[in-house]
C-alpha positions in Angstrom: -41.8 32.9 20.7 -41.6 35.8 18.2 -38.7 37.3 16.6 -39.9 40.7 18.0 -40.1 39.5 21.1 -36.2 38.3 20.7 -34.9 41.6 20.0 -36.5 42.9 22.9 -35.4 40.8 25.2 -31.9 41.1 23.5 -32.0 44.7 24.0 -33.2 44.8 27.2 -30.1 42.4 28.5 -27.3 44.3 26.9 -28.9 48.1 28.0 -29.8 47.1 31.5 -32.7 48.9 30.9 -36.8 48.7 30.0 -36.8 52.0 29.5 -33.1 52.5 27.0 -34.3 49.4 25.3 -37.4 50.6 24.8 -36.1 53.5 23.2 -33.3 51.6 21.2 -36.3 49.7 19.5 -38.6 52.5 18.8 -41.3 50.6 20.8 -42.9 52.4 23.9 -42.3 51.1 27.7 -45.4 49.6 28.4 -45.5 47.5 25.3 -41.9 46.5 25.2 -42.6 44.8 28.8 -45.7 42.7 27.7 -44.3 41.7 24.7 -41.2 40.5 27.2 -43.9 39.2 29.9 -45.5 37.2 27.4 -41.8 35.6 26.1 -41.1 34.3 29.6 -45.1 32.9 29.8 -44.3 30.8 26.8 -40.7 29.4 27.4 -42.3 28.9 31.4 -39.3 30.8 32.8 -38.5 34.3 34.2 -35.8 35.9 32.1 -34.9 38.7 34.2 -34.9 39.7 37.9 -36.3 43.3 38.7 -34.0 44.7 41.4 -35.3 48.3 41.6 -33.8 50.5 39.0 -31.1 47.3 38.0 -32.3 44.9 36.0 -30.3 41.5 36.2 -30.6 38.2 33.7 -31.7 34.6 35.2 -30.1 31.5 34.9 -32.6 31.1 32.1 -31.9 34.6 30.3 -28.4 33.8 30.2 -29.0 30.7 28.1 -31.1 32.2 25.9 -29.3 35.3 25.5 -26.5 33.5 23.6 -28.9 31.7 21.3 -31.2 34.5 21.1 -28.3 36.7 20.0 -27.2 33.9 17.4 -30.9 33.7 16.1 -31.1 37.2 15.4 -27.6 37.6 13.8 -28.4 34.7 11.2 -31.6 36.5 10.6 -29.9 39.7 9.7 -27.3 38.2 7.9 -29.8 36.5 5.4 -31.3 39.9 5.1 -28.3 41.6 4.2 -27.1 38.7 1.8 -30.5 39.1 -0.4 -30.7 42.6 -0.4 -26.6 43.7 -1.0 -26.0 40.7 -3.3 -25.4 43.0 -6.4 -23.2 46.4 -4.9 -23.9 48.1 -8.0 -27.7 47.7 -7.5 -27.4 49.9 -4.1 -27.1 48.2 -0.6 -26.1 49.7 2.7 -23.1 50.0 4.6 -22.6 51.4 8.1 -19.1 52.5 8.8 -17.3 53.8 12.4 -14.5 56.0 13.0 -13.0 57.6 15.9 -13.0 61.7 15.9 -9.0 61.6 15.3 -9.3 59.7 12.2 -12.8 60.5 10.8 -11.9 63.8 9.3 -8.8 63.4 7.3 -9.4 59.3 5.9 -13.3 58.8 5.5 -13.6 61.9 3.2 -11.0 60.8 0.6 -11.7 57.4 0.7 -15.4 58.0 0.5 -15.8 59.8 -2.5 -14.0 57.2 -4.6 -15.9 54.6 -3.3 -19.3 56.7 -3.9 -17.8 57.6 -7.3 -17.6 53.7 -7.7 -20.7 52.3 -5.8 -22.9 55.7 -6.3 -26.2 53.4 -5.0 -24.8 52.4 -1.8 -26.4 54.2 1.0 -23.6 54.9 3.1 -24.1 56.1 7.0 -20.9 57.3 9.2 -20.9 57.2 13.2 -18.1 59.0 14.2 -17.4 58.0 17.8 -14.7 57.3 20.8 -13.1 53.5 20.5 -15.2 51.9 23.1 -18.5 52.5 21.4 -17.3 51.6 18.3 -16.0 48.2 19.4 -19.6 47.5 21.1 -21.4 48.7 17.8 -19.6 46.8 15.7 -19.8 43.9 17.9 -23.5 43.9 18.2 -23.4 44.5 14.4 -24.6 47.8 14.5 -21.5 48.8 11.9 -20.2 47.1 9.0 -16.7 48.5 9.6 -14.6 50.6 12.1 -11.4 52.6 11.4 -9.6 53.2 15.2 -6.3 53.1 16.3 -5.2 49.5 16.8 -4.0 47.0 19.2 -7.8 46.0 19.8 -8.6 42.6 22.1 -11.8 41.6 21.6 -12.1 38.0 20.3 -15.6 38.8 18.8 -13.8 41.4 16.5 -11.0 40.7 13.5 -8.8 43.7 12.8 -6.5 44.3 10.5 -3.6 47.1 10.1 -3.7 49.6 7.3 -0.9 52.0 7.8 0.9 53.2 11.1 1.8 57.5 11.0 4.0 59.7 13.1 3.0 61.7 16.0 4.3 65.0 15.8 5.0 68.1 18.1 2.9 70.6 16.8 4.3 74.2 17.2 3.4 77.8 16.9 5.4 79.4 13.6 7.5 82.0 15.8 8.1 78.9 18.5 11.8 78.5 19.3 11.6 75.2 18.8 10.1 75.2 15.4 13.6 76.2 14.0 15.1 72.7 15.2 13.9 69.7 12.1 13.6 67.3 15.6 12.5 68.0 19.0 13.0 65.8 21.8 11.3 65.2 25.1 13.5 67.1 27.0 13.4 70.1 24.7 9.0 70.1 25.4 9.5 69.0 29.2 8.6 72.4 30.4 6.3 73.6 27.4 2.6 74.0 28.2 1.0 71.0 26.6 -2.5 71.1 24.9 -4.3 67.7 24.8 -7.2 65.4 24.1 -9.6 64.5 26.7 -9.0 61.6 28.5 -12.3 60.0 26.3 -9.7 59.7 23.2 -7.2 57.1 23.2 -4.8 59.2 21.5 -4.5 61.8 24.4 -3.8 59.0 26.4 -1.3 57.2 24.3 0.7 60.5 24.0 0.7 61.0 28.1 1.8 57.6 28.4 4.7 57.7 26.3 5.7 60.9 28.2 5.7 59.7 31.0 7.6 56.3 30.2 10.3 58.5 29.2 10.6 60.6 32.4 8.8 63.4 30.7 5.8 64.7 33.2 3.8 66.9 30.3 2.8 70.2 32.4 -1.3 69.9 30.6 -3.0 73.4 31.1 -6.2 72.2 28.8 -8.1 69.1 27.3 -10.2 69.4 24.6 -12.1 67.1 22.4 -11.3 68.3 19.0 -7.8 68.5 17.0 -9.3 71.7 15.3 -9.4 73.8 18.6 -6.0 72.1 20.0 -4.8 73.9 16.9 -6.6 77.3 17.2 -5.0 77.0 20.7 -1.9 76.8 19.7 -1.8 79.7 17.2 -3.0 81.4 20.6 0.0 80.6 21.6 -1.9 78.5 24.4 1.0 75.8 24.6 2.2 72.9 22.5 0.8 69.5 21.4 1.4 66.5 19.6 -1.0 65.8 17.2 -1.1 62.9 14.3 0.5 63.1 10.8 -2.7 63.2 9.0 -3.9 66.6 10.9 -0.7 67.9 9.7 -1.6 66.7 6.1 -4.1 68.7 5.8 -2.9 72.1 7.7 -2.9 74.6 5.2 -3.1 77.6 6.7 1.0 77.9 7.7 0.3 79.1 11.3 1.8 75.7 12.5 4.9 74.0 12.0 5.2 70.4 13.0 8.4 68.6 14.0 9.4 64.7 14.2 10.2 63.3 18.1 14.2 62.3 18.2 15.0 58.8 18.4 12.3 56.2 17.8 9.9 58.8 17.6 6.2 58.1 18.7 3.5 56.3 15.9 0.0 55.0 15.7 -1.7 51.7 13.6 -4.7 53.0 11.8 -6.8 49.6 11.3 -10.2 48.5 10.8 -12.5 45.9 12.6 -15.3 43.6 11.5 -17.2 41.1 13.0 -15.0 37.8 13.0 -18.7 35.7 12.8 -21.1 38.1 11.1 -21.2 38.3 7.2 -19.8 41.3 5.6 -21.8 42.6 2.8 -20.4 42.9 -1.2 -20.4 47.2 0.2 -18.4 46.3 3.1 -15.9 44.0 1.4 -15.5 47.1 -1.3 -14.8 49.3 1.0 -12.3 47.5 2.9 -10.5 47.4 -0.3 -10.9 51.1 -1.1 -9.4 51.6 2.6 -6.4 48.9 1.8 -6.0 51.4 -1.6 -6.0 54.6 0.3 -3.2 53.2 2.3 -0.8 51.5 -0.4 -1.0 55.4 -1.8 0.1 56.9 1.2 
């Protein structure tokens, strides 16, 4: 049994796939399944069963799966604890965040901790909760920054800061003269919103709709940036996070606070509950708990 052949067989249960976890491990097709053919020759088992295009784990796979998974992750955790055992002598860090948060915290936060730690080798994947969840639990990332509650007992979160949704406005709206708007004032109002991918498109229909408010939704996009170029268009309305407003210079939009209770988000980060977090990762964490006592 090789360690190799581990990783392959790893990749090929959690992809479903010869041919994705081929290409996950840089390996071609052909050699990834001998190197998995000769794994089940020596343990005397079949690991997987072939089902056309679906490939399914045995009895056998299963059980090795879970240690084969726990091999490997002690194996990388050794690695990373010899090679990022001094921060200031370099290391790596891998860090998530969703698309609604990426753009206005990881900038600020990253060049003081670059300023600090300027031999870290840093890498951001910017990407939708979901696949930040899995990559963090397959210890793909260090660290995610998403919108919390998360339940996933692989995963320990923890809150940083919760912010204000706001209804974002054209200047010349009539509506942007009132300092709160409620529900019923936007009930009719052409609504401009994140695709359904985003959890924050969907956490703003849902409260809508919990307060009798049926949002009348004449686009979906996948950026903040066009929702806003779509409102100066005077395309419709939206309600968009406190940090986008943060950073809107350009005085085209106004952006007004929700009567009553208002609607928020809980900007947190996740780790690996099991998995050892690096000298880089434990820095950062900090520099992310700093970014948020300033706010």
């Amino acid at each position: 049994m090789e360690i190799h052949q581990l990783r392959y067989f790893v990749a090929v249960a959690h992809l479903g796939s010869f041919s994705r976890a081929a290409e996950k491990c840089f390996v071609s097709q052909p050699s990834l399944s001998q190197q998995i053919q000769k794994l089940e020759r020596s343990l005397g088992q079949r690991l997987f069963e072939r089902l056309g295009r679906q490939v399914l784990l045995t009895e056998a796979g299963r059980r090795l799966l879970d240690r084969a998974t726990t091999i490997l992750a002690a194996l990388d955790d050794t690695e990373k604890l010899i090679r990022d055992s001094d921060v200031q002598a370099g290391g790596h860090l891998e860090v998530g965040a969703i698309p609604t948060i990426a753009p206005y915290l990881l900038p600020p936060v990253l060049e003081r901790f670059l300023s600090e730690y300027p031999r870290v080798e840093v890498t951001v994947q910017e990407d939708v909760t979901a696949h930040l969840i899995e990559s963090v639990a397959a210890a793909e990332l260090d660290l995610a920054v998403l919108t919390l509650p998360i339940a996933d007992d692989r995963l320990q979160s923890e809150p940083l800061f919760s912010e204000p949704l706001l209804v974002a406005l054209p200047q010349r709206h009539p509506l942007a003269r009132k300092r709160q708007i409620t529900l019923e004032d936007i009930s009719d109002e052409r609504f401009i919103v994140l695709r359904e991918m985003h959890c924050l498109g969907e956490q703003i229909l849902s409260f809508c709709r919990a307060n009798d408010c049926q949002p009348r939704v004449v686009c979906r996009s996948a950026q903040i940036a066009t929702i806003q170029a779509l409102i100066n268009a005077g395309q419709g309305i939206s309600i968009l996070p406190d940090m986008a407003r943060r950073i809107d210079r350009d005085g085209q939009r106004v952006y007004r606070e929700l009567a009553g209770n208002g609607l928020f988000r809980t900007i947190g980060v996740i780790w690996h509950r099991h998995r050892y977090h690096s000298p880089a990762a434990e820095k950062f964490l900090a520099g992310l708990r700093r970014f948020a006592a300033e706010l």
